[in-house]
N, C-alpha and C positions, 0 to 999 in steps of 0.2 A: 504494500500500500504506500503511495507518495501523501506523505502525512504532511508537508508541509502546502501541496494542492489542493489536499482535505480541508487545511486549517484555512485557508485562502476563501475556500468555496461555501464552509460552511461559514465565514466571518461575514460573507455577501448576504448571504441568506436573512442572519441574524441584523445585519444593520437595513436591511428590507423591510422586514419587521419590525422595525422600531421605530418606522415611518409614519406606522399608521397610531400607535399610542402617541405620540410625542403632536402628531397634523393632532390628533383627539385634543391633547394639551392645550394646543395653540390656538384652535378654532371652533372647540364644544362639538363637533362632527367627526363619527366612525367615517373613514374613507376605505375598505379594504384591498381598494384600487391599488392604491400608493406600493403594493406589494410589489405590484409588477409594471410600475412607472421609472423613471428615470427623474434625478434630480431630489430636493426635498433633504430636511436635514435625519441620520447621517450619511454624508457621501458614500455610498458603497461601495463606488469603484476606488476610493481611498483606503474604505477600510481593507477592500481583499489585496491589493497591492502592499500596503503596509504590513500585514497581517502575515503575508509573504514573507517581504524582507524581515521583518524582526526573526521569524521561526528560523530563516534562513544566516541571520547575522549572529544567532544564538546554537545551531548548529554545527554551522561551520567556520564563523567567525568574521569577521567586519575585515578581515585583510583578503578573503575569497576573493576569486573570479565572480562566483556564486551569488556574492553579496551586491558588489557594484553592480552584475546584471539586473538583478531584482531592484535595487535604489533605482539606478539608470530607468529602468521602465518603469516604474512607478511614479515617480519623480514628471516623466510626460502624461503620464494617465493623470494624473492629480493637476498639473498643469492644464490640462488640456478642459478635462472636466468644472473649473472655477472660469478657468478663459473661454476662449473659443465656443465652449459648448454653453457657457452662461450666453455670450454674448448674443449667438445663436438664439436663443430663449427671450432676452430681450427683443430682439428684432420681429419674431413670430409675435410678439405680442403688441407691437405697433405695425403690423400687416394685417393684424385681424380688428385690430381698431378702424385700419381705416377702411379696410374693407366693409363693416358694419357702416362706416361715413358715408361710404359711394352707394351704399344699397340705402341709406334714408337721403341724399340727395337725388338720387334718379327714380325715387317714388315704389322701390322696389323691398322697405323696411316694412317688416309685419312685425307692430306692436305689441303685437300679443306675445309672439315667438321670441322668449330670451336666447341669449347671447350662448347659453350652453346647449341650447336645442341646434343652432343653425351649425352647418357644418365649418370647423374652424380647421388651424394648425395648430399644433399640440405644442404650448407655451412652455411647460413645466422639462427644463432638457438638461440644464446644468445647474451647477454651485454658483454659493457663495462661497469665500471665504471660509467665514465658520463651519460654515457646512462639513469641507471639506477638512480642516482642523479635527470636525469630528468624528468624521469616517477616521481619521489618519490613529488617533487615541485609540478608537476603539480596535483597528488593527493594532497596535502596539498589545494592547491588552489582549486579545485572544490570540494572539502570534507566541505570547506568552507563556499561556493558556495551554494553547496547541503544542508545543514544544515541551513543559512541563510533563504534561499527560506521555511524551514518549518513556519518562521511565529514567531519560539518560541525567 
């Protein structure tokens, strides 16, 4: 068994789920959605990168090849996920703004029908920040975990 895949895969899992107590938290509303959404606080794709390299720097050691490869790719997943993919998430959500603008300036806005009925693009894609801060902890913490549980 690749235990340190395991700990990786079951870290994604666990910070998926933690989406939908924590949205509960924050907005008084179960989403079960948010399980298998993208974005949203914690980052998962930080936690299982992270989650990675700690099992991996605590195995083999912070001087590996092992190590830098897992930092190295992590390092752009987490990047990439607060940047690019936030920024992404911003912009869908001023394309569906103004697309709701063009459909009630050319007489084509039905009142009745909110903004979650009409067909949009999907806002919710990356990080913040913290977000991703907190995928990255909670990889530390089950990479931990994960590595512990081998025994060695």
């Amino acid at each position: 068994m690749n235990r340190p895949m395991v700990t990786a895969l079951t870290t994604i899992g666990i910070a998926q789920s933690l989406k939908i107590p924590i949205h509960k938290a924050k907005t008084g509303n179960w989403d079960t959605g948010l399980l298998f959404e993208t974005g949203g606080m914690p980052s998962s794709h930080s936690a299982g990168v992270t989650a990675l390299a700690t099992f991996v720097a605590l195995e083999r050691g912070i001087s590996s090849v092992d190590f830098a490869l897992s930092t190295v790719f992590g390092l752009i997943v987490m990047y990439d996920a607060q940047g690019i993919r936030r920024q992404t998430g911003e912009l869908t959500i001023k394309v569906n703004d103004m697309s709701e603008e063009v459909n009630r300036l050319t007489g084509l806005h039905d009142p009745h029908k909110s903004r979650d009925q009409s067909k949009k693009l999907r806002e919710r894609l990356g990080h913040m920040p913290e977000e991703v801060l907190g995928g990255a902890l909670l990889g530390i913490v089950t990479g931990t975990l994960g590595y512990m549980l081998t025994g060695k």
